[in-house]
Structure formats: structure tokens, C-alpha cells
C-alpha positions as CSV (number, residue, x, y, z in Angstrom):
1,X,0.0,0.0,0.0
2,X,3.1,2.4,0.9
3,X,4.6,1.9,-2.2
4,X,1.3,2.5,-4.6
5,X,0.7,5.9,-2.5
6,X,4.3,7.1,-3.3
7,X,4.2,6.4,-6.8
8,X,0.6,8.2,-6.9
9,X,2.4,11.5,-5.3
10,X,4.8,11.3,-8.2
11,X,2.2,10.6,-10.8
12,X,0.6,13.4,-9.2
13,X,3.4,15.8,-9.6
14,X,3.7,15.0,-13.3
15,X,-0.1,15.2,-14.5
16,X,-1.3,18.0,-12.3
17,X,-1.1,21.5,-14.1
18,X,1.8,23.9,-13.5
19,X,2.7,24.9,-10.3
20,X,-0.5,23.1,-9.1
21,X,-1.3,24.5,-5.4
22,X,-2.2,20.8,-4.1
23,X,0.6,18.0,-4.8
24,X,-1.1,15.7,-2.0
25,X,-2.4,12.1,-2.1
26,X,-4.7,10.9,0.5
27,X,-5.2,7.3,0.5
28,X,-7.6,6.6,3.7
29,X,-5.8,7.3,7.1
30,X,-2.3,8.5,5.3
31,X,-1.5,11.4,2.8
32,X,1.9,11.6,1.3
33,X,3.0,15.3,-0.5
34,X,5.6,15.6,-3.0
35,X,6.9,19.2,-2.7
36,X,9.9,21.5,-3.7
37,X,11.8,25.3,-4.0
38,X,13.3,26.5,-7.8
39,X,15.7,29.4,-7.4
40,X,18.1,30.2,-9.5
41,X,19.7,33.5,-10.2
42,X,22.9,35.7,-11.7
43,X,25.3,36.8,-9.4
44,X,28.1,39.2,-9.6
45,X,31.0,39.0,-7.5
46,X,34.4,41.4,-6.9
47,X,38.1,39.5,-5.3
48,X,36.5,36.6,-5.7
49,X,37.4,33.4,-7.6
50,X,35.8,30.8,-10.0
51,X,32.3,29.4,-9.5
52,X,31.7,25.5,-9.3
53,X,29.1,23.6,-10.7
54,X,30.4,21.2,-7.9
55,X,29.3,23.6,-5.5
56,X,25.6,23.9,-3.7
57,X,25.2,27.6,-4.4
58,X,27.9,28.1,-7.4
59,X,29.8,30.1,-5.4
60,X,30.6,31.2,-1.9
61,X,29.9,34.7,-1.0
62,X,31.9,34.7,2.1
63,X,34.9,34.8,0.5
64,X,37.6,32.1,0.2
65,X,40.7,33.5,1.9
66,X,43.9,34.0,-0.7
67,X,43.5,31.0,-2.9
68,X,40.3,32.3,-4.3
69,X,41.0,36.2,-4.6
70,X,41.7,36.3,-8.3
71,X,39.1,39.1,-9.5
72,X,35.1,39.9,-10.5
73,X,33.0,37.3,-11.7
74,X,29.6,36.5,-12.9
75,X,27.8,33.2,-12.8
76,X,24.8,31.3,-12.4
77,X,24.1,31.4,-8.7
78,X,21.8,28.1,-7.3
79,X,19.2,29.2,-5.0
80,X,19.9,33.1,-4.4
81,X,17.2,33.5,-1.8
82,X,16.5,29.4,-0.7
83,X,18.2,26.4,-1.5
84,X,16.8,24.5,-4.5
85,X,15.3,21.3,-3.2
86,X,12.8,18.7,-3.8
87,X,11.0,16.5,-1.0
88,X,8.4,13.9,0.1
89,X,6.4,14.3,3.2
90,X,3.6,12.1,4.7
91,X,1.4,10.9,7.7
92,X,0.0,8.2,9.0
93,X,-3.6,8.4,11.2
94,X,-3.3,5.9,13.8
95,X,-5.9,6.5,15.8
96,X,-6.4,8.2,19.2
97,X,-3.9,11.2,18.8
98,X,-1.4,9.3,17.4
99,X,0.4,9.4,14.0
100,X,3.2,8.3,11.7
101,X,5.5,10.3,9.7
102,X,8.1,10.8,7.6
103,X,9.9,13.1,5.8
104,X,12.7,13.1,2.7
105,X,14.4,16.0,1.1
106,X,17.2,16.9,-1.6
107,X,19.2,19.4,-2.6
108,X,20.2,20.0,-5.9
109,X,22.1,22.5,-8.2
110,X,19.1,23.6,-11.0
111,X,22.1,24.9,-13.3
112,X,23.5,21.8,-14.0
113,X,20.8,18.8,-12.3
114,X,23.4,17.4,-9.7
115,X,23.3,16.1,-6.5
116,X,24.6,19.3,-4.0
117,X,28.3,19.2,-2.4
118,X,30.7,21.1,-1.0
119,X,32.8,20.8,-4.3
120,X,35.7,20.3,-1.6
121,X,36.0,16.9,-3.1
122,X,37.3,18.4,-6.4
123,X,40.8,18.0,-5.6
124,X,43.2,20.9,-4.7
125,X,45.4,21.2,-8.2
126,X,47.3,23.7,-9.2
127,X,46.4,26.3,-11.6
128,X,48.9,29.6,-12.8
129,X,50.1,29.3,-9.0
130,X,46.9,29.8,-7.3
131,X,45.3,26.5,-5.4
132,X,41.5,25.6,-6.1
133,X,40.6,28.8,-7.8
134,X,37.0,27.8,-7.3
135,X,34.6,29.3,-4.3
136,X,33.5,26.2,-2.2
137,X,33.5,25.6,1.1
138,X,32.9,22.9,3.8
139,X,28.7,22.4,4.2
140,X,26.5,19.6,5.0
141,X,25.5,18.7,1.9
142,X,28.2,16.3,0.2
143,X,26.4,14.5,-2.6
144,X,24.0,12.3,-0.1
145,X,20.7,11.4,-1.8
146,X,18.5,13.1,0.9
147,X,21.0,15.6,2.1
148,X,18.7,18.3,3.6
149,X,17.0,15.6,5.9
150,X,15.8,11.8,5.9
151,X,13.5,10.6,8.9
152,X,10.7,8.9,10.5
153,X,9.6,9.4,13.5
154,X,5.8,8.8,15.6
155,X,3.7,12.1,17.0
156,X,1.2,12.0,19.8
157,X,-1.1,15.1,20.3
158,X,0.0,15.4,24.1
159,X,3.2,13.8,24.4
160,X,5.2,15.8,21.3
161,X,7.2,14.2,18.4
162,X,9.9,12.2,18.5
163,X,12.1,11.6,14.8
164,X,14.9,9.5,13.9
165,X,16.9,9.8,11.0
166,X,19.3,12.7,9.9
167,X,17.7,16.1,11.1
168,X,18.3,19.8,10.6
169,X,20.4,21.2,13.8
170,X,18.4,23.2,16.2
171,X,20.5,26.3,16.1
172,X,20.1,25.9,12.3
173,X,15.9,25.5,12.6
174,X,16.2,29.2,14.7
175,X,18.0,31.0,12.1
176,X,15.8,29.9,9.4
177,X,12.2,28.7,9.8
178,X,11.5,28.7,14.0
179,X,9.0,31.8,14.0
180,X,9.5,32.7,10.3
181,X,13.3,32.6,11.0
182,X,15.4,34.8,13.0
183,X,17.9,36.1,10.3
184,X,16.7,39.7,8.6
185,X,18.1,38.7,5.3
186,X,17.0,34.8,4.9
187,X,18.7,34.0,1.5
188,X,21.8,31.6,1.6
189,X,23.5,34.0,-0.9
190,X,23.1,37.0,1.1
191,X,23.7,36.1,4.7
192,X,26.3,34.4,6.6
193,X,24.5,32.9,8.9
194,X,21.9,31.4,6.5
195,X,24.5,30.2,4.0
196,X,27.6,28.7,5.2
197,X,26.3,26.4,8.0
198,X,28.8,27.1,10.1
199,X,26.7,29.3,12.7
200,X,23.9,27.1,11.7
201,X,26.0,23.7,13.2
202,X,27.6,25.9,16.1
203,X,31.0,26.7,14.5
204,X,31.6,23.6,12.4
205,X,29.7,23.8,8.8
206,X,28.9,19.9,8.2
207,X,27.2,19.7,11.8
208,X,24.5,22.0,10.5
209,X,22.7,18.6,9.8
210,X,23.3,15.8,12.3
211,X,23.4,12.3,11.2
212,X,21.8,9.4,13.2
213,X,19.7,11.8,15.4
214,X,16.9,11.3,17.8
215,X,14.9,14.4,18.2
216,X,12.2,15.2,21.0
217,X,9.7,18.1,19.7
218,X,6.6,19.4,21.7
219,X,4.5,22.8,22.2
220,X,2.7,24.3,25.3
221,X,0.6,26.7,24.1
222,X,3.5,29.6,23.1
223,X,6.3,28.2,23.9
224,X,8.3,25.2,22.3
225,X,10.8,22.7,24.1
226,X,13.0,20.5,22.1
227,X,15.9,17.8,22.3
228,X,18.4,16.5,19.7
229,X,20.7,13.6,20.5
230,X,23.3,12.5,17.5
231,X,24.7,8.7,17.8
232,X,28.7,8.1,17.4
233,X,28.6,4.5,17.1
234,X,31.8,4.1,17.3
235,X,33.3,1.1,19.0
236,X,35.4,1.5,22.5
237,X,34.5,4.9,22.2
238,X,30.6,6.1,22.8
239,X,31.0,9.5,23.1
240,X,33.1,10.4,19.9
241,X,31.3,11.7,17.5
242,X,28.0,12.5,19.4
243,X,26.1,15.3,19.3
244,X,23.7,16.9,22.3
245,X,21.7,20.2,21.7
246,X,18.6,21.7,23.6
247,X,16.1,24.0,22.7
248,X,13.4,26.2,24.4
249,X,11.5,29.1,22.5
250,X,8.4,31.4,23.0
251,X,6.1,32.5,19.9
252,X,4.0,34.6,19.4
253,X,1.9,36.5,16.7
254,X,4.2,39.5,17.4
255,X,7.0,38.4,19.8
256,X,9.4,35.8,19.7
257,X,12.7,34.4,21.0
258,X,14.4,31.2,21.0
259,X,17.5,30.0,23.1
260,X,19.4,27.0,22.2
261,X,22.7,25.3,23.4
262,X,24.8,22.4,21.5
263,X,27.7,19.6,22.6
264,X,29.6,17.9,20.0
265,X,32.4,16.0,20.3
266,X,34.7,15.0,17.6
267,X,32.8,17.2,14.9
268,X,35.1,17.8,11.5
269,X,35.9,20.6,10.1
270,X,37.0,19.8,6.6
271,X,39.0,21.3,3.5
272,X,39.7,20.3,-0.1
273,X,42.0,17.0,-0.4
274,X,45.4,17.0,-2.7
275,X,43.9,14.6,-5.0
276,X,40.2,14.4,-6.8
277,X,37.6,12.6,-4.7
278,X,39.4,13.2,-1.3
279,X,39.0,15.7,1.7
280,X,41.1,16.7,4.8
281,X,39.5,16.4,8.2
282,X,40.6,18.5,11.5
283,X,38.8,17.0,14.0
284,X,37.4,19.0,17.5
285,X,34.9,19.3,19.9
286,X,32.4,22.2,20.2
287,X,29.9,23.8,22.5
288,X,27.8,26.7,21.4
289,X,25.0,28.9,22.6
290,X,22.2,31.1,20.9
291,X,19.9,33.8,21.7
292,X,17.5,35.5,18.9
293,X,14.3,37.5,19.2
294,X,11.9,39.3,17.0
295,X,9.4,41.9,17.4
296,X,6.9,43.5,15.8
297,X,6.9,47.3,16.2
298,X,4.0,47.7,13.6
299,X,2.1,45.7,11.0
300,X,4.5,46.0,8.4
301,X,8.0,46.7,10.4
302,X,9.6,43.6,12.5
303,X,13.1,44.0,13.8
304,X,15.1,40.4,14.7
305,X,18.5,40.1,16.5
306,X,20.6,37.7,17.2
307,X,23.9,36.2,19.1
308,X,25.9,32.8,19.1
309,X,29.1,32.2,20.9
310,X,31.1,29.3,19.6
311,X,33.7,27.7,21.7
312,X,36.5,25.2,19.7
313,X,38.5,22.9,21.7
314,X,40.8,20.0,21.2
315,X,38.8,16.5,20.5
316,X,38.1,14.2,23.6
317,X,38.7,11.0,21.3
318,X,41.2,11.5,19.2
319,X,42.5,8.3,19.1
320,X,39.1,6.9,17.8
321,X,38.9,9.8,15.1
322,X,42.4,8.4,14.0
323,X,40.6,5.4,12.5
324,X,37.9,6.7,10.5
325,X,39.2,6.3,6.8
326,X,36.4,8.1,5.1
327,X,34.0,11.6,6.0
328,X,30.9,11.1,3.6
329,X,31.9,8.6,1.8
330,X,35.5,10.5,0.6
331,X,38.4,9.1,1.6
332,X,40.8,11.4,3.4
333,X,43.8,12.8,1.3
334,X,46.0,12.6,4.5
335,X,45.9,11.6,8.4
336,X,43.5,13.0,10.3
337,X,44.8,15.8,12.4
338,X,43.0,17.4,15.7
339,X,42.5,20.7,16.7
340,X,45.7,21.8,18.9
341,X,46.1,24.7,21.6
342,X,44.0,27.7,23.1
343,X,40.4,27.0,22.5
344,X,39.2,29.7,20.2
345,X,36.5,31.8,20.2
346,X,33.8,33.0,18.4
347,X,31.5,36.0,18.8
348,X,28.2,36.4,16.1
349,X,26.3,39.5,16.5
350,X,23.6,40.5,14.2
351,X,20.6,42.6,13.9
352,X,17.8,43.9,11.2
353,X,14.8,44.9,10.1
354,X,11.9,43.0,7.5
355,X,9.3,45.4,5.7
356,X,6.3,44.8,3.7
357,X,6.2,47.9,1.4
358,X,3.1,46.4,-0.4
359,X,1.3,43.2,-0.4
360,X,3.4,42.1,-3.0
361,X,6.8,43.7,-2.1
362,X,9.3,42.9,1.0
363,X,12.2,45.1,2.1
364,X,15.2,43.0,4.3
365,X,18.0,44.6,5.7
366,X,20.6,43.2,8.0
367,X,24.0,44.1,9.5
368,X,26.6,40.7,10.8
369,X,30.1,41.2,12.4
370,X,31.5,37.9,13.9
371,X,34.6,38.5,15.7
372,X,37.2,35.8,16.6
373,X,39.5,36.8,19.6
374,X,43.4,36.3,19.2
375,X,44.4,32.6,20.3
376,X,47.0,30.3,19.7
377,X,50.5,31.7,19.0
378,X,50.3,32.9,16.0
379,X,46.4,33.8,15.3
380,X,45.6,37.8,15.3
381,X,42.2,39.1,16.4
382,X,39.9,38.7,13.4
383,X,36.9,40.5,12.5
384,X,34.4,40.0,9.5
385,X,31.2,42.4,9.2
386,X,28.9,42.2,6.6
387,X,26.2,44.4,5.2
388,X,23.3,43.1,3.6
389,X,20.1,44.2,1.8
390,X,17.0,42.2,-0.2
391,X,13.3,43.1,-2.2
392,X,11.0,40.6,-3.0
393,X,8.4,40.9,-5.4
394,X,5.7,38.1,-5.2
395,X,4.3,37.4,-8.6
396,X,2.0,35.0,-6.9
397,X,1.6,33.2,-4.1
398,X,4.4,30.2,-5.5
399,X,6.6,32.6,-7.4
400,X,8.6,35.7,-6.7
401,X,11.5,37.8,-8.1
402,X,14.1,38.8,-5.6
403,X,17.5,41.2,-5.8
404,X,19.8,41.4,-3.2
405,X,23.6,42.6,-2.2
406,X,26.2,41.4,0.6
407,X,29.0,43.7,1.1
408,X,32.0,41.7,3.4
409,X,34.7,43.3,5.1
410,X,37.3,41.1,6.5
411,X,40.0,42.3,9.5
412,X,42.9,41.1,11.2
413,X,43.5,37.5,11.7
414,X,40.1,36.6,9.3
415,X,42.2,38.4,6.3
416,X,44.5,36.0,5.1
417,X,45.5,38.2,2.3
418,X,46.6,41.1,5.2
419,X,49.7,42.8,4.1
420,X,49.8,44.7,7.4
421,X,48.0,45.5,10.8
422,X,44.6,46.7,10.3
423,X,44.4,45.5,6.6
424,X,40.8,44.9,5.2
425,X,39.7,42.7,2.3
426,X,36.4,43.8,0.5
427,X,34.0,41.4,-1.1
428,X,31.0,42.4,-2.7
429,X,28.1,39.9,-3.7
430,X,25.4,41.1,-6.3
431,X,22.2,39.2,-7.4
432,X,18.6,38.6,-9.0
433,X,16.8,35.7,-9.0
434,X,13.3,33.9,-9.6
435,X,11.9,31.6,-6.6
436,X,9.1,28.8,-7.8
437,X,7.6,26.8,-5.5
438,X,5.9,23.7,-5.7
């Protein structure tokens, strides 16, 4: 019976008219939907490298560091405003306040049809004496099938939800959909927080999805409490590689704000291997905290803030992370090394303002500085603020037109480029895009 009401929600997607408002099968007690976001864009780009069709987004606006500081470019940005993606949803009535569900979604580059990745697993070659000239970065998506999420789980009406399967990070679910989400500019291309993962997984960009999770959801009235546990598995060592984050919130119609707190031990942070088809893994353990709130001064003006503090330390299981031969299914390029010395620090501020000029049209404007205190010996005091503003123009209620710019200054220890104290690389993000949803 399963299998006859999935192929009907695909048979559905395929027969119904364009951009059809209703993709959902009911088959008695269970309904399965087969849903999805198209976004592409162009994008312009200044001290900036290549773009990769390798890459989830094309291209990362956050800048590189030296290796991808070549000049402007313009390409084919993949989901400007929200991540391209297509997914299957579905429930199960069983009775007496009780249901089955399940959830499966994929993220995809519309520019050339692939499977998203960090691209890091392009290889790090050589070209006119400048390393991977290309603008990718480590992120959770590296070529899995379902690499946005894949889970099942069983809700009861008093009791909460509880899910299995790999799940969105908590922190992540506050920047970007908790409460309409808590970032002022919510387009990947045009925020750091919503694009890079890295504030979204707590300081480490491929824990912004956690793998093997079990995740504890429920509502009292306004507020919201919830639990995520990720499972190491590892052998002789239980802890390595687990995850722990908490969550409690209060929304709402025109006041909301959302605290969370995250454990990880023996997370990756990873980087482009020396050969095609392999990374390089630095592996640590991390503990962050956020706070965000929104409020809505009047009907069409809503201000949101933010702060995460990041805290990087040296792995409890080291010796365990020492025998993993392969992160995602790449094999490493060299040994795994760990993260060595002070612990270091980092400081996300960020505040803005959403407003809807029309029915039709959206204003977003946001301000980001994250700030990275000297440690170790040889690390300087970093800085990195970026400036960001969006419109939207809703065509319909499925499709819109959006433009947007980032500007990025980078300071101190976060330029790698600095040529002396106080030094300041500029990178400047331009784009427009179409959004279709389905």
C-alpha cells in the first residue's frame, strides 16, 4: 500500500497542471505530499574566484581567503534567496492522537541537475600558482541522496514528536524557519548565517545537519521545548562523534525568542584533499550557545537580532577519530589531524529589520560582524562584518523575483590576504533571482 501511495504522489506531480497548489495524495488514514523550492539566479562577485558547478550555491559569498582572490566574476548562482530542493512528506492516522510520519528531502544545483556538495572533493590542483581557484566551502550537503534531511519518527497530540533519521540542527531551525526565522536577510546567498552552516551547526559547517539523530519536539501553548541527540557509534568509544543540543523558544503572533545550546564531540571541520575525490578532516569538539528575538513594532515593520558564541577545543577521542578512513563517503587525502592549543573563540552579532512595502513587495535589511579573539601563538584578532540588503516581489503566491547585495569586510586574523595590521579585504556579492515553489 506504501509503495502504490508514493508512486501516486509522483504521478501526481507530473499530471497535475503547473505549479499546481495541491501536490497531495490521501489514501484513507495516510497522505503523502511531493513538494519542492526553484531558485536560481545571476550573481556578480568582486576578489572573488571561480564558480563551481560542484558547488551547492555556485559560489561562496563569504569569500575564500587568498586561494580564491583572483578578481570579479559572474555566474549562475543556485538558490539566491533558498536552496533548491525537492522532498516527500507524509502521515499516517493511527488513531487516538497518534500518527506516523516521515519526511525526505534533496538538494540539488538547477544549473547543471546534480546532486549538491561542497565541491571540496574536487581536488586541490594547481592552476597559474593559485590553489583551487574555485569558491567552495565545507557544508552539510556532500552529494547524499537526501541531504537536507531523511526521517521517521511517531507524534502523539500530548506527548510531542519524536524523529529518527538525519535532522536539521536546532540552532540551524532558529536562524531559518523557528518563528518565520530569525535572520533579517533569509537568502543563503546573502547572509552568513543562512549560508555557510557554520553558525547554523555551532562553529563547524557539516554539523549543521546531524546524522543518526533522535529528536524530542513538543509545544505548550507559546512556547516550544525540544531535544536533539546524534549517535557516534563508534566502537570502545561512545561518546566520539556525538552530538547533544537543547532547545526552548516562546512565539508569538508578534514576539518571539528562541534560546538553544549544543555539545559535540569529535565534529570535522573539513577542507579540499590534494587529489580528486578526497577531503582533509581537522577534527574538534564544540559547544555553542544562541539567543535570537523578534518583534513587531508595527504591522509591516519587524526587527530580529541575534547572538551565538562558539567555543572550539581540542577533541576528547582523538585516538578513535584516527581510524575513520572516510568523511561522507570521501576518503581522506592525508591523516586525520586534531585541533591543537588555546580554545578559540567565536563572537556572532547580528541585527535587522523586515518590511512589507506592499502586499506584494518585502524590504530586508541586515548588519553581521562575527569577531574571533586572538588565540593560539600565532592567530591575530579577526573581524568579519557584513552588510546586507534584499526586495522581493511576489508574482503569486508560488513565485517571486528577488535582488539582493552582501558587502564583506574582513579584518585582522580573518584576512588572510593582510599585508599589514589593520588591513581589510572587501568582497562584494550582487544578485537577482526567480523563486518557484511547488
Amino acid at each position: 500500500m506504501q509503495k502504490k501511495i508514493i508512486a501516486l504522489a509522483v504521478a501526481a506531480a507530473f499530471s497535475a497542471p503547473a505549479f499546481a497548489s495541491d501536490l497531495t495524495v490521501n489514501s484513507g488514514s495516510t497522505s503523502v505530499s511531493l513538494y519542492g523550492v526553484l531558485d536560481v539566479g545571476v550573481a556578480q562577485m568582486t576578489n572573488a574566484g571561480n564558480f563551481s558547478s560542484q558547488f551547492v550555491t555556485g559560489a561562496n559569498p563569504t569569500g575564500n581567503g587568498n586561494n580564491a582572490r583572483v578578481g570579479t566574476v559572474r555566474g549562475m548562482m543556485n538558490g539566491g534567496e533558498s536552496q533548491s530542493r525537492w522532498g516527500i512528506k507524509g502521515s499516517e492516522d493511527l488513531g487516538d492522537g497518534n500518527s506516523a510520519i516521515f519526511q525526505l528531502e534533496s538538494a540539488f544545483s538547477l544549473g547543471t541537475g546534480s546532486v549538491a556538495t561542497s565541491g571540496l572533493a574536487g581536488g586541490n590542483t594547481a592552476v597559474g600558482g593559485v590553489n583551487n581557484r574555485a569558491m567552495i566551502a565545507d557544508t552539510a550537503l556532500n552529494g547524499q541522496l537526501f541531504n537536507r534531511m531523511a526521517l521517521v519518527g511517531l507524534s502523539n497530540n500530548d506527548l510531542g514528536t519524536v524523529t529518527f533519521g538525519r535532522q536539521y540542527s536546532l540552532q540551524l531551525d532558529i536562524i531559518g524557519s523557528v518563528g518565520g526565522g530569525y535572520d533579517p536577510v533569509n537568502a543563503q546567498m546573502f547572509s552568513p548565517i543562512n549560508f555557510s552552516g557554520s553558525y547554523g551547526g555551532g562553529g563547524a559547517t557539516d554539523n549543521s545537519r546531524v546524522d543518526n539523530a533522535i529528536k524530542y519536539a513538543k509545544k505548550f501553548g507559546n512556547f516550544n521545548v525540544n531535544a536533539l541527540y546524534g549517535m557516534g557509534g563508534m566502537a570502545n568509544a561512545t561518546s566520539a562523534r556525538s552530538n547533544f543540543q537543547a532547545n526552548v523558544g516562546y512565539e508569538a503572533d508578534t514576539f518571539g525568542v528562541q534560546a538553544a545550546v549544543q555539545y559535540a564531540q569529535d565534529t570535522t571541520s573539513l577542507g579540499a584533499g590534494a587529489t580528486p575525490g578526497t577531503v582533509t578532516a581537522t577534527f574538534e569538539n564544540l559547544t555553542s550557545y544562541m539567543l535570537a528575538g523578534r518583534y513587531q513594532v508595527i504591522e509591516p515593520l519587524t526587527l530580529k537580532a541575534g547572538y551565538e558564541r562558539m567555543q572550539i577545543s581540542a577533541p576528547s577521542n582523538f585516538a578513535a577519530d584516527q581510524t575513520i578512513q572516510q568523511i561522507y563517503g570521501y576518503n581522506l587525502s592525508s591523516a586525520a589531524t586534531a585541533f591543537t592549543g588555546a580554545q578559540k573563540n567565536i563572537n556572532v552579532f547580528w541585527f535587522g529589520a523586515n518590511y512589507q512595502l506592499t502586499s506584494a513587495t518585502k524590504l530586508s535589511a541586515g548588519f553581521y560582524d562575527a569577531k574571533i579573539p586572538a588565540f593560539g601563538a600565532s592567530t591575530a584578532t579577526g573581524d568579519d562584518k557584513y552588510y546586507s540588503a534584499m526586495v522581493e516581489y511576489n508574482l503569486s503566491k508560488k513565485t517571486n523575483l528577488y535582488g539582493a547585495f552582501m558587502l564583506d569586510k574582513k579584518s585582522g586574523g580573518l584576512n588572510v590576504a593582510a599585508t599589514g595590521p589593520g588591513s581589510i579585504a572587501t568582497f562584494n556579492t550582487y544578485g537577482a533571482g526567480v523563486r518557484v515553489k511547488f
